[in-house]
C-alpha positions in Angstrom: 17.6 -82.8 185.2 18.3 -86.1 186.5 20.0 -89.2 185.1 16.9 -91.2 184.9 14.9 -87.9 183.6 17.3 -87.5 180.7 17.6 -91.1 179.9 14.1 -91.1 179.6 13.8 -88.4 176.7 16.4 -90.0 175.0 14.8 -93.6 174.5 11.6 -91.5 173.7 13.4 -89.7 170.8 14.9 -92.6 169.9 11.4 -94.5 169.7 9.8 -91.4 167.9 12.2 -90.3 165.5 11.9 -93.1 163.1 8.4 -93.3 163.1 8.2 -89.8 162.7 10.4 -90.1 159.5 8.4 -93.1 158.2 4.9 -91.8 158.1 6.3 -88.4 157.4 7.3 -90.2 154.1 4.2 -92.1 154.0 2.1 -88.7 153.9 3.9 -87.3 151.2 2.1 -88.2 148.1 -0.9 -87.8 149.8 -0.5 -84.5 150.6 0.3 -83.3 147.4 -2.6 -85.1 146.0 -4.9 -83.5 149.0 -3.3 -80.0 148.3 -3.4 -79.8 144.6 -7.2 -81.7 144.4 -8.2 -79.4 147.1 -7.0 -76.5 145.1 -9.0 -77.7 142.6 -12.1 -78.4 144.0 -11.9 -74.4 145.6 -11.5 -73.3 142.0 -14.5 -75.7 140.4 -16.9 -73.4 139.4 -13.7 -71.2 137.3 -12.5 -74.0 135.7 -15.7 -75.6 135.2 -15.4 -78.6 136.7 -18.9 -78.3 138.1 -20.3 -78.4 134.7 -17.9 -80.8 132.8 -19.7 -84.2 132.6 -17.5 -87.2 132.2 -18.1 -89.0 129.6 -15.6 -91.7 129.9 -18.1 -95.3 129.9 -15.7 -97.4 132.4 -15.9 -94.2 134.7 -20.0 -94.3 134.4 -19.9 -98.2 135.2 -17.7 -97.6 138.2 -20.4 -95.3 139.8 -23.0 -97.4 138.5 -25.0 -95.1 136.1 -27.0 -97.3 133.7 -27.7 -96.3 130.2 -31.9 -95.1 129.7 -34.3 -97.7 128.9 -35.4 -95.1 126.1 -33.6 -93.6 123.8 -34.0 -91.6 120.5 -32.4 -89.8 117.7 -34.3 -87.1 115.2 -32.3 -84.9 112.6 -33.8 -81.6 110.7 -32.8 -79.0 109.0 -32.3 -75.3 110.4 -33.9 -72.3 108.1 -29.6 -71.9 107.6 -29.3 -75.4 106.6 -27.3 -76.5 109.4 -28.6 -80.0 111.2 -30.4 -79.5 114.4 -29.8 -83.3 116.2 -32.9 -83.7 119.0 -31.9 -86.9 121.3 -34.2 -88.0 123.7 -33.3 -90.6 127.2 -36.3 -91.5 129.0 -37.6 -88.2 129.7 -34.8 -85.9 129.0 -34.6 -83.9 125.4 -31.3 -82.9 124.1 -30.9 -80.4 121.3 -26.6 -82.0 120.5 -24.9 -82.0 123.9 -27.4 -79.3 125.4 -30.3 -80.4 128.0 -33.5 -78.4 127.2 -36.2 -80.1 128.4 -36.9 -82.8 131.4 -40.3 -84.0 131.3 -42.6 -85.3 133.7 -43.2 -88.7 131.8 -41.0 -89.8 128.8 -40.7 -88.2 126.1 -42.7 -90.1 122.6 -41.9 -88.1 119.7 -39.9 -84.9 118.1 -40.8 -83.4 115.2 -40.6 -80.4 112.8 -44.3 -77.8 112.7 -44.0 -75.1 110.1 -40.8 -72.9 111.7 -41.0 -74.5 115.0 -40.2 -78.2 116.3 -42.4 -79.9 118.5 -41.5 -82.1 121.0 -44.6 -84.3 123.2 -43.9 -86.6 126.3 -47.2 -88.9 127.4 -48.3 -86.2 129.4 -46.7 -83.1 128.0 -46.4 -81.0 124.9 -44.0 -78.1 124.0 -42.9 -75.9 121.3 -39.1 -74.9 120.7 -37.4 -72.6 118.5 -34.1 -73.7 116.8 -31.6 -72.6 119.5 -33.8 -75.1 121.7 -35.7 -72.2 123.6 -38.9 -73.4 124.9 -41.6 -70.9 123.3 -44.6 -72.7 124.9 -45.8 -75.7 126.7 -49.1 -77.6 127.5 -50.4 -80.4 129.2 -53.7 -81.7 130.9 -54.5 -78.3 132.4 -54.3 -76.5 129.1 -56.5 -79.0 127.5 -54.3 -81.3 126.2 -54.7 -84.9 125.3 -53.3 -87.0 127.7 -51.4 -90.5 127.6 -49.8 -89.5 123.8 -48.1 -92.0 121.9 -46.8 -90.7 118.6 -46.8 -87.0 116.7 -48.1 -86.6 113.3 -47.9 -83.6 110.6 -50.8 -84.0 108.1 -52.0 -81.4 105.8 -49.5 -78.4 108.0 -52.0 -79.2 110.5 -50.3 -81.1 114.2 -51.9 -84.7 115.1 -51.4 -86.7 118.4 -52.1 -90.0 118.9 -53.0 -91.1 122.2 -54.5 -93.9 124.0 -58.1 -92.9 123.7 -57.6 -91.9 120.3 -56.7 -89.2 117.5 -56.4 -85.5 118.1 -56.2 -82.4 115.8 -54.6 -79.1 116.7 -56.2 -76.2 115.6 -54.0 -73.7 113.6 -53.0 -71.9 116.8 -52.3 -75.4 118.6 -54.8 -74.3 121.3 -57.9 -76.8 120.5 -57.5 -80.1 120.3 -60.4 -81.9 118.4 -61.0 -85.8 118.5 -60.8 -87.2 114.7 -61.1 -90.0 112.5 -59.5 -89.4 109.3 -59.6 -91.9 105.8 -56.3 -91.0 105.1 -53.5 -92.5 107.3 -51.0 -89.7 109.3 -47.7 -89.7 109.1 -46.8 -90.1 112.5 -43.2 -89.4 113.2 -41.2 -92.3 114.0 -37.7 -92.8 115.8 -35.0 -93.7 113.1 -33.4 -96.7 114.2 -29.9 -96.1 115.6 -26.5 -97.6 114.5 -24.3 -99.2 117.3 -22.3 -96.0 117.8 -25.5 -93.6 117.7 -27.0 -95.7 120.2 -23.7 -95.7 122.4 -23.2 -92.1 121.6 -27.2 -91.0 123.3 -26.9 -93.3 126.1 -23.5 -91.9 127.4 -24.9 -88.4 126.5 -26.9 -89.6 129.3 -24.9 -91.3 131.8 -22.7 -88.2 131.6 -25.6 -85.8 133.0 -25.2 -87.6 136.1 -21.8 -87.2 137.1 -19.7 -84.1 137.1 -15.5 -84.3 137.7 -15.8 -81.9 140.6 -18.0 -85.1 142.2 -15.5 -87.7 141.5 -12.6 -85.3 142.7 -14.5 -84.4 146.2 -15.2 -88.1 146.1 -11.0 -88.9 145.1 -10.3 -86.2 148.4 -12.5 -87.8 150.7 -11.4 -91.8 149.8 -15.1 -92.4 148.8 -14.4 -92.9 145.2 -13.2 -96.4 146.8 -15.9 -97.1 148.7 -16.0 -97.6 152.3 -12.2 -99.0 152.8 -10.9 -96.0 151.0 -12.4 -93.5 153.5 -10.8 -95.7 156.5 -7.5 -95.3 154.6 -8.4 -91.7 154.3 -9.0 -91.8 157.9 -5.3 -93.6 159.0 -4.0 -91.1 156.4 -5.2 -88.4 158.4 -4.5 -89.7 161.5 -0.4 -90.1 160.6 -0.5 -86.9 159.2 -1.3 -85.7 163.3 0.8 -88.0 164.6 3.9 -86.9 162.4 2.9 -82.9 163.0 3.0 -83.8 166.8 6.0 -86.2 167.0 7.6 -83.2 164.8 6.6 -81.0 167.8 7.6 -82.8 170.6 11.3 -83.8 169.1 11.9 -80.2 168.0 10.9 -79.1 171.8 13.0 -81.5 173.4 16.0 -80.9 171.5 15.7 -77.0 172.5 14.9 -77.5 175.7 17.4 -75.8 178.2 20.1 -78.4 179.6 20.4 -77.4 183.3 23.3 -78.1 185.3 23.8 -81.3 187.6 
C-alpha cells in the first residue's frame, strides 16, 4: 500500500468515525422505540390492541373525530333487575360499551315491547333480546312504515309515528295499519342528558373510531405528526444506514491486511 493510499484511509476514518458515533447515538432511542412498538404492533391482535378504543378526549381531538350530531340515552330494567343502558350516536345503538346495531339512517327511538326492546331508525326497525341479540329486523321491503319519527307502547300494542302518519303493529309486529286514535300515545322520548352523560355517549362514540394499534402503526411510521414527522422518520431511517455502513466500512478497514513497503 502506498503512502498516499494509506494516508487516504486514515483521513477517511478520521472523517467517519465521529459521525458514525454521533448518529449512532442519535438512533438509539429511536430504535428502542421502533423495536419495542414494532413488537407490539406484531402481537396486536393478543393483546388486544386491535379492539381497545381510546377513549382519551385530547387524543380524539388530535385525530380530529368530532362528537355525533345525535345522541341518546334510554335505561330499563332486565327480567333480573339489572339496568340495560341503550345509547344511541347518529346511527349507531349501543347496549353499555357494546355496538349492536349500525343503521342505515339514524336511529329515532328505543324502547321496551312486552319481553323484548325495540329499537326504530327512520328507515329501519328491529327487535333485540336483553344481551342485545338482534331477533329480527324490518324495513321498507317487509312492509314497514317508512320516514319514522318516534315509538309508542299503547295498550301492549307497538305504534310508529312517521311522516305520513300513525301506524299500528299487529300482535305479531308483521302488519302495520294506518290509525287515528282519541287517545294520545305515549311515544317514547329521549331523557335529557346531564353534562357528563352527554360527554360520556359522545366519547363512547369518538372511541369507535380509533383503535391504539392505529395510533401505534401511526407513532412507528412518524404519521401521528403529520407530514414533518414521516420526513423525520425518513432522516431517522436514513442515519440508521449510514451508521450500519460507516460501521462496515471502519470495521473492514481496520482488518484489512497491512502489506509490506
Amino acid at each position: 500500500m502506498t503512502r498516499n493510499a494509506a494516508n487516504l484511509r486514515l483521513k477517511l476514518l478520521r472523517l467517519l468515525r465521529p459521525w458514525h458515533r454521533r448518529l449512532g447515538l442519535f438512533g438509539v432511542g429511536f430504535v428502542l422505540f421502533l423495536a419495542l412498538s414494532g413488537i407490539l404492533i406484531n402481537h396486536s391482535n393478543d393483546l388486544s390492541l386491535d379492539t381497545s378504543h381510546v377513549e382519551q378526549a385530547w387524543l380524539l381531538d388530535y385525530y380530529g373525530i368530532n362528537t355525533p350530531k345525535h345522541l341518546g340515552a334510554y335505561q330499563y330494567k332486565s327480567a333480573d333487575g339489572h339496568t340495560l343502558s341503550f345509547n344511541i350516536t347518529d346511527n349507531i345503538l349501543w347496549l353499555d360499551h357494546h355496538q349492536i346495531w349500525q343503521a342505515d339512517s339514524a336511529i329515532v327511538s328505543v324502547g321496551k315491547y312486552r319481553n323484548f326492546y325495540v329499537a326504530a331508525s327512520r328507515q329501519a326497525l328491529v327487535l333485540l333480546s336483553e344481551s342485545g341479540e338482534i331477533l329480527e329486523q324490518q324495513d321498507i321491503s317487509t312492509g314497514l312504515p317508512n320516514h319514522i319519527q318516534a315509538l309508542g307502547i299503547d295498550s301492549d300494542r307497538l305504534w310508529l309515528k312517521t311522516d305520513l302518519g300513525q301506524y299500528q303493529a299487529d300482535e305479531d309486529l308483521i302488519e302495520w295499519q294506518a290509525l287515528q286514535t282519541l287517545k294520545p300515545v305515549d311515544w317514547i322520548a329521549a331523557p335529557t342528558l346531564s353534562d357528563k352523560q352527554y360527554q360520556q355517549v359522545a366519547n363512547l362514540a369518538r372511541s369507535a373510531h380509533l383503535t391504539w394499534e392505529r395510533v401505534l402503526l401511526d407513532l412507528h411510521s412518524g404519521r401521528f405528526f403529520g407530514k414533518a414527522g414521516q420526513l423525520f422518520m425518513d432522516l431517522v431511517a436514513l442515519s440508521l444506514i449510514f451508521v450500519c455502513c460507516t460501521g462496515f466500512l471502519i470495521w473492514y478497514k481496520q482488518k484489512a491486511p497491512k502489506h509490506p513497503k
